[in-house]
BASETOR-40455 format. One record per atom (N, C-alpha, C): residue number from 1; chain; atom name; x, y, z. Coordinates in steps of 0.1 Angstrom, whole numbers, always signed. Last residue first. Layout:
<tidrens>
NUM,A,CA,X,Y,Z
...
</tidrens>
This chain:
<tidrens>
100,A,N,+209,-62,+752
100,A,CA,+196,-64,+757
100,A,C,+199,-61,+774
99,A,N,+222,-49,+718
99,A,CA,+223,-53,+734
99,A,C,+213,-54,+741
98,A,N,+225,-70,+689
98,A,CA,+220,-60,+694
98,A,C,+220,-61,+713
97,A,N,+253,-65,+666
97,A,CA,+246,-70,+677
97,A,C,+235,-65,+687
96,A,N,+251,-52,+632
96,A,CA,+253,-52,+645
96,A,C,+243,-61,+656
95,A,N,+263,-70,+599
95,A,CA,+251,-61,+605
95,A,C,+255,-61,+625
94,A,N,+288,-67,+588
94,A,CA,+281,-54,+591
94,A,C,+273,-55,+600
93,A,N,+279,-102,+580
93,A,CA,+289,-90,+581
93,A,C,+284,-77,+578
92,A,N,+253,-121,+595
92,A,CA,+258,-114,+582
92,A,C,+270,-98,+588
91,A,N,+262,-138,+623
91,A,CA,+252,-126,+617
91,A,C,+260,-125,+604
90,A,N,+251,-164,+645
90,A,CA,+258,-159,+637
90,A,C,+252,-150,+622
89,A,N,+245,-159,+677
89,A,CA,+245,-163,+668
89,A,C,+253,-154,+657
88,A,N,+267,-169,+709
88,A,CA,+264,-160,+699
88,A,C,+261,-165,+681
87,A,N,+267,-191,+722
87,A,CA,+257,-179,+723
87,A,C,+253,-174,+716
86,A,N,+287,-205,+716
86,A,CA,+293,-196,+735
86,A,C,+280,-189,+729
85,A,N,+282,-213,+689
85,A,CA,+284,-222,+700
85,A,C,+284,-219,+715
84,A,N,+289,-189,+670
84,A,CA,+277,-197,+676
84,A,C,+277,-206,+686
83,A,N,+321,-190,+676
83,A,CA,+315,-178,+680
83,A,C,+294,-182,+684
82,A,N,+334,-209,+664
82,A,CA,+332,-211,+679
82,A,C,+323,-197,+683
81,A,N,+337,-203,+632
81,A,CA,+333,-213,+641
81,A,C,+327,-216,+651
80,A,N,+343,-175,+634
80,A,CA,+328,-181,+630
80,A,C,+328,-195,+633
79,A,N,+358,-173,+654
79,A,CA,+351,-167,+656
79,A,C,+339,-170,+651
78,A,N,+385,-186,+639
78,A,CA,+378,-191,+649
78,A,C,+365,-187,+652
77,A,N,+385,-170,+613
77,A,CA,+376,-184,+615
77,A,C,+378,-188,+627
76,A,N,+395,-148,+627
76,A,CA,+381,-149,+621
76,A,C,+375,-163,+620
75,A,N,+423,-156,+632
75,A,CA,+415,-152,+642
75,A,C,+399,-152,+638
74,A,N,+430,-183,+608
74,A,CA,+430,-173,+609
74,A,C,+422,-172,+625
73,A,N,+448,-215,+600
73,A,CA,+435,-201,+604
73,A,C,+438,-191,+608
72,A,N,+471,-229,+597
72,A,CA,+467,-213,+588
72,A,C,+452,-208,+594
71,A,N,+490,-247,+615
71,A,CA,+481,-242,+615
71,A,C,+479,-227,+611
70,A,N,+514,-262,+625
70,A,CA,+515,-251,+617
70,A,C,+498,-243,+613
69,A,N,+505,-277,+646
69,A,CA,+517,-269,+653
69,A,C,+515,-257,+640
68,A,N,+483,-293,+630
68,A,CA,+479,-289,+638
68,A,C,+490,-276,+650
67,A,N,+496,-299,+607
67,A,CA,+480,-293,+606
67,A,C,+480,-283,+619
66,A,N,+520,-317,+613
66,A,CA,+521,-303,+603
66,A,C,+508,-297,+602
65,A,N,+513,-333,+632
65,A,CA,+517,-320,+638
65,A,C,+513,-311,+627
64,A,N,+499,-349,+614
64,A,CA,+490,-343,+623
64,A,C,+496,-332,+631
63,A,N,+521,-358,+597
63,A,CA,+507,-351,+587
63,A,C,+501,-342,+601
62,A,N,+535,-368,+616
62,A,CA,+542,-356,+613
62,A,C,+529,-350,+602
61,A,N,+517,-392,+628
61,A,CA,+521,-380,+635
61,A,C,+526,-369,+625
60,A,N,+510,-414,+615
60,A,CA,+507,-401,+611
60,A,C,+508,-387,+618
59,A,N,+516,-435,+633
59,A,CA,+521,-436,+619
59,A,C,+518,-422,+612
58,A,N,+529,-427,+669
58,A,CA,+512,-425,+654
58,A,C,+519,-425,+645
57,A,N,+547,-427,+680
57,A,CA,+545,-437,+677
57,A,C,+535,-442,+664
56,A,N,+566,-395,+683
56,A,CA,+554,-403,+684
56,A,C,+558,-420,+675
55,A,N,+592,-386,+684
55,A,CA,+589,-388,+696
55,A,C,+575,-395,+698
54,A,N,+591,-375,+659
54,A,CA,+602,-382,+662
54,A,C,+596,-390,+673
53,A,N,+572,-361,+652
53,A,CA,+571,-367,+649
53,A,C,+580,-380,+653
52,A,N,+577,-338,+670
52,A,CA,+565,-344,+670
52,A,C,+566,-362,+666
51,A,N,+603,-326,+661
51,A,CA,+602,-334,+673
51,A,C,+588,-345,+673
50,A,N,+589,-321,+636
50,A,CA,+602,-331,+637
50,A,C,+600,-340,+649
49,A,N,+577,-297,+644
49,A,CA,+567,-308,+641
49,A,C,+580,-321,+637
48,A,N,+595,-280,+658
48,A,CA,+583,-285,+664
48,A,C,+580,-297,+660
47,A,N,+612,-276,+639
47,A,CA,+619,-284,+644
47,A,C,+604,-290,+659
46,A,N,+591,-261,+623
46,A,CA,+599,-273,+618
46,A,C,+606,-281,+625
45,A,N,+589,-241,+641
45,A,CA,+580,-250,+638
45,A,C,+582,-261,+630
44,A,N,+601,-220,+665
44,A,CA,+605,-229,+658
44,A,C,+597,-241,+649
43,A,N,+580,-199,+677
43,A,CA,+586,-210,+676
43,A,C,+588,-215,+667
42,A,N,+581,-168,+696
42,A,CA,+581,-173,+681
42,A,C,+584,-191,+688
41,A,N,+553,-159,+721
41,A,CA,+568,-163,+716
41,A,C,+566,-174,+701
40,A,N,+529,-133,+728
40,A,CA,+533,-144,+715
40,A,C,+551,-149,+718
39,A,N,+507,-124,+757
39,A,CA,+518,-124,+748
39,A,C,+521,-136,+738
38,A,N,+487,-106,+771
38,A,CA,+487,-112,+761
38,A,C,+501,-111,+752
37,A,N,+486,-91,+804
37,A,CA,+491,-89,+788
37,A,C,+491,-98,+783
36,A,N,+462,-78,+828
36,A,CA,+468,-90,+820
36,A,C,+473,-87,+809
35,A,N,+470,-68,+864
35,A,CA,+471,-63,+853
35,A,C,+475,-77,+842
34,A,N,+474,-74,+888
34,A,CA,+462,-76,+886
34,A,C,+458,-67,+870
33,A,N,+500,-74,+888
33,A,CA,+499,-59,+893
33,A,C,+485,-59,+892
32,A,N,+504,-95,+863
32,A,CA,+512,-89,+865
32,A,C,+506,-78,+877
31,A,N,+501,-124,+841
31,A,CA,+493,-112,+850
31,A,C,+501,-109,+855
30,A,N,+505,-128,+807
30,A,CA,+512,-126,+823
30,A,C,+502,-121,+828
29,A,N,+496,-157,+785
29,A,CA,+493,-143,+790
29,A,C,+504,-144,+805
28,A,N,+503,-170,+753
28,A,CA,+506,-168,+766
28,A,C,+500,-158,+772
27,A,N,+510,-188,+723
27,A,CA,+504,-174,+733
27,A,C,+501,-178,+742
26,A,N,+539,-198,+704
26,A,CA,+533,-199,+715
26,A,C,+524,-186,+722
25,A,N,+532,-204,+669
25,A,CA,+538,-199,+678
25,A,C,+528,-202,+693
24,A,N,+518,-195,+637
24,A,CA,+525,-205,+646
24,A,C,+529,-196,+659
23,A,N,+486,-169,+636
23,A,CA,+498,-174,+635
23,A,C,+504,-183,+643
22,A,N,+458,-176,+637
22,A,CA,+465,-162,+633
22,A,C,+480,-169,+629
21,A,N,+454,-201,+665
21,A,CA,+449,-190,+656
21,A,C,+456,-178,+651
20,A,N,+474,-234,+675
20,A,CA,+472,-217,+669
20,A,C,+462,-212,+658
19,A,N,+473,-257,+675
19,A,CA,+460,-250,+672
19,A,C,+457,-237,+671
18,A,N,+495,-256,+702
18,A,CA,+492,-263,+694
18,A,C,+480,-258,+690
17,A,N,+501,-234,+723
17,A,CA,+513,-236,+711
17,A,C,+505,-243,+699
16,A,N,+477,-211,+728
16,A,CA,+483,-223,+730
16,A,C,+494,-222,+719
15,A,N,+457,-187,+748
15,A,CA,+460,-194,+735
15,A,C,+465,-203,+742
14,A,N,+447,-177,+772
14,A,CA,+462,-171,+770
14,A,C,+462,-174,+750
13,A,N,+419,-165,+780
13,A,CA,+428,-173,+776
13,A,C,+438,-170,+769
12,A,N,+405,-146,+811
12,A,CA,+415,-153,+802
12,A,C,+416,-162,+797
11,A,N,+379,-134,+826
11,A,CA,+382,-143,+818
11,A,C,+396,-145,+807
10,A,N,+369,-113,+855
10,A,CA,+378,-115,+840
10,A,C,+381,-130,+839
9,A,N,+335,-102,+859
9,A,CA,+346,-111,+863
9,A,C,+359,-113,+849
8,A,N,+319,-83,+848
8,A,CA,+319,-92,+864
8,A,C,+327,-96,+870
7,A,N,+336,-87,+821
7,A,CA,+323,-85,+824
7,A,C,+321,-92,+839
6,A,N,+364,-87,+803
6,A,CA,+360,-86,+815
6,A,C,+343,-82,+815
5,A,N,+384,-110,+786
5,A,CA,+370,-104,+790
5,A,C,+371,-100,+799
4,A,N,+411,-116,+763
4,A,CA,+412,-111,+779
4,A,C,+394,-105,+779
3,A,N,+424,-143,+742
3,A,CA,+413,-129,+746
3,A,C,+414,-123,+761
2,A,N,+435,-160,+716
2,A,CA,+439,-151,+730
2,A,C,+430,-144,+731
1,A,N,+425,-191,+705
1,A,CA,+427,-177,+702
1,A,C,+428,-169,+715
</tidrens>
C-alpha cells in the first residue's frame, strides 16, 4: 500500500504491481526537487496474469497470478492487517489514538 511518512526522517513506499492494495495496477513514487508524489499506472491485468502464466512452470501459476496481480483488498484491510504488527494496536472504529 503507498504511503509517504515523515517523522525525522521520510519514509517511502511506493507500492507494487503484485499485491496491490485498493486497486490492480502499478504504484510508484517520483522524487522530484526533494519533493515525493505517489503515482498509479493502469495495467493490463489479463494480459499480466496470461503472461504469468505462460512463462511459469508452477502448475498453479495462473490461480496465483489471478489472487495475487488481481487482488481485491482494499487500503483498510491492509491496515488492519499490518497495522498491529509496526506497533500499532488495534482499536475499535472511532475510538482515537492516544499521543504520548
Amino acid at each position: 500500500m503507498p504511503f509517504v511518512l515523515v517523522d525525522r526522517r521520510l519514509v517511502v513506499n511506493p507500492g507494487s504491481v503484485g499485491m496491490p492494495y485498493g486497486r490492480p495496477g502499478g504504484s510508484w513514487a517520483l522524487l522530484r526537487d526533494g519533493q515525493v508524489g505517489l503515482r498509479h499506472t493502469a495495467v493490463d491485468v489479463d494480459a499480466a496474469v496470461a503472461a504469468v502464466a505462460a512463462g511459469s512452470g508452477f502448475p498453479d501459476a495462473r490461480a496465483w497470478a489471478d489472487e495475487y496481480v488481481r487482488s481485491s483488498a482494499s487500503d483498510a484491510d491492509a491496515l488492519r492487517v499490518f497495522g498491529p504488527r509496526d506497533g500499532r494496536a488495534a482499536r475499535p472504529a472511532g475510538e482515537a489514538q492516544s499521543s504520548s
